[in-house]
N, C-alpha and C positions, 0 to 999 in steps of 0.2 A: 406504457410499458406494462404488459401483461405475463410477470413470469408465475410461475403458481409453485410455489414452495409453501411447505407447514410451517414455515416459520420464516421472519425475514431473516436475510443476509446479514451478517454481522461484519464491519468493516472497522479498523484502528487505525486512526490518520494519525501522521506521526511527523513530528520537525526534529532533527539529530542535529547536534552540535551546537554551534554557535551562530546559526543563521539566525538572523531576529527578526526575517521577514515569514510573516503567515496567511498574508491575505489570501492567497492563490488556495492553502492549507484549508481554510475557512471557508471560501467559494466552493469547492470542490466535497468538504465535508455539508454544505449543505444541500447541493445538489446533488448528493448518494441518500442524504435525509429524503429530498422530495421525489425520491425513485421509491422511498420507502423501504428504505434499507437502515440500521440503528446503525449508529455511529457513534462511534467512542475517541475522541478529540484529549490527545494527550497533552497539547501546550509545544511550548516551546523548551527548545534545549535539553531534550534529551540521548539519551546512550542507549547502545543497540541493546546492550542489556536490559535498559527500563522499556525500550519497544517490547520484546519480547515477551519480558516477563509480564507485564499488561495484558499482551495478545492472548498468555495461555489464563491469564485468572479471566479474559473476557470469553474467551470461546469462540474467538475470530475464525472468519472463512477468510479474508482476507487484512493483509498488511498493507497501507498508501504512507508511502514516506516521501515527504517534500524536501527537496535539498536544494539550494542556490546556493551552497559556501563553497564547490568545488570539489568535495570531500567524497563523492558519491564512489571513488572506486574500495575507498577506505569501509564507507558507511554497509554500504549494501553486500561484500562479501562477508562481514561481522555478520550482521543480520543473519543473512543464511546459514552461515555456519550455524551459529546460536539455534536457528528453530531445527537445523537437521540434528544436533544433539540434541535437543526437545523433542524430538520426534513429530513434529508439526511438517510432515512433507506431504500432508492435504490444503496447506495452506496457502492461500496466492499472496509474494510479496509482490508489489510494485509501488509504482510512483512516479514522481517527477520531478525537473527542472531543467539545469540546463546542462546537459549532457553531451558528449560528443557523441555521433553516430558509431564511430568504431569503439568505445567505451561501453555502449549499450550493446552490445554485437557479444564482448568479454562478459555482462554482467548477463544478459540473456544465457549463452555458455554456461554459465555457473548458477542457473536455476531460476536468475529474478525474469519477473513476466515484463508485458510491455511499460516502457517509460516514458512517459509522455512528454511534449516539451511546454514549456508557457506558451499560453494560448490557443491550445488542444479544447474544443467544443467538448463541454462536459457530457453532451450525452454520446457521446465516442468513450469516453472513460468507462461511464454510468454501463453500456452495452459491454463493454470489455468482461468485468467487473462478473458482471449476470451468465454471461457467456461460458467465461470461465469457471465459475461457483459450479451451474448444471453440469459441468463435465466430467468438474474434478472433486467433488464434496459429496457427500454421501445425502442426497436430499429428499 
């Protein structure tokens, strides 16, 4: 993967709520790591507030939030909101889990980028991720 930015991509993986599964979280933060991208791994069980407020002390080009608790129509409109009143709308949110397809049709709609489902080859994420940064970031 040869993208030529001054600086790497900055990305903040994020688990919200009370899901207490992260493996998928932790797979996907380390293969954004070995694209060569920094990553900043928030843990488990937090609030769109604590994504956010993280993303703007880190300087994020990008938001990855993992969800399996079902909660994603809750989780991912907070989000957004929160960074359009931060004024972060150079910022790509996405993510994944297990989503319906007409769920992600509403959340694309209201600004979140592509969601991936389990089992999504990470270097389809990883190109996503890159794709979108050169488009939409100031680089």
């Amino acid at each position: 993967m040869n993208h030529t930015f001054h600086r790497p991509i900055r990305i903040l993986i994020a688990k919200v709520g009370l899901d207490g599964h992260d493996r998928g979280a932790k797979v996907i933060a380390s293969s954004l790591r070995d694209a060569g991208m920094e990553v900043i791994y928030t843990g488990l069980r937090q609030t769109p507030q604590m994504v956010v407020n993280a993303a703007l002390q880190e300087d994020v080009d990008a938001i990855g939030v993992s969800i399996l608790s079902g909660a994603h129509m809750t989780v991912f409109p907070k989000i957004m909101k929160l960074m359009q009143e931060k004024g972060m709308d150079d910022v790509l949110l996405t993510g994944g889990g297990i989503i319906p397809e007409e769920d992600k049709k509403i959340l694309n709609e209201l600004g979140v980028g592509e969601l991936f489902p389990p089992g999504t080859q990470t270097n389809a994420i990883v190109e996503y991720i890159i794709k979108w940064v050169k488009e939409n970031r100031d680089f």
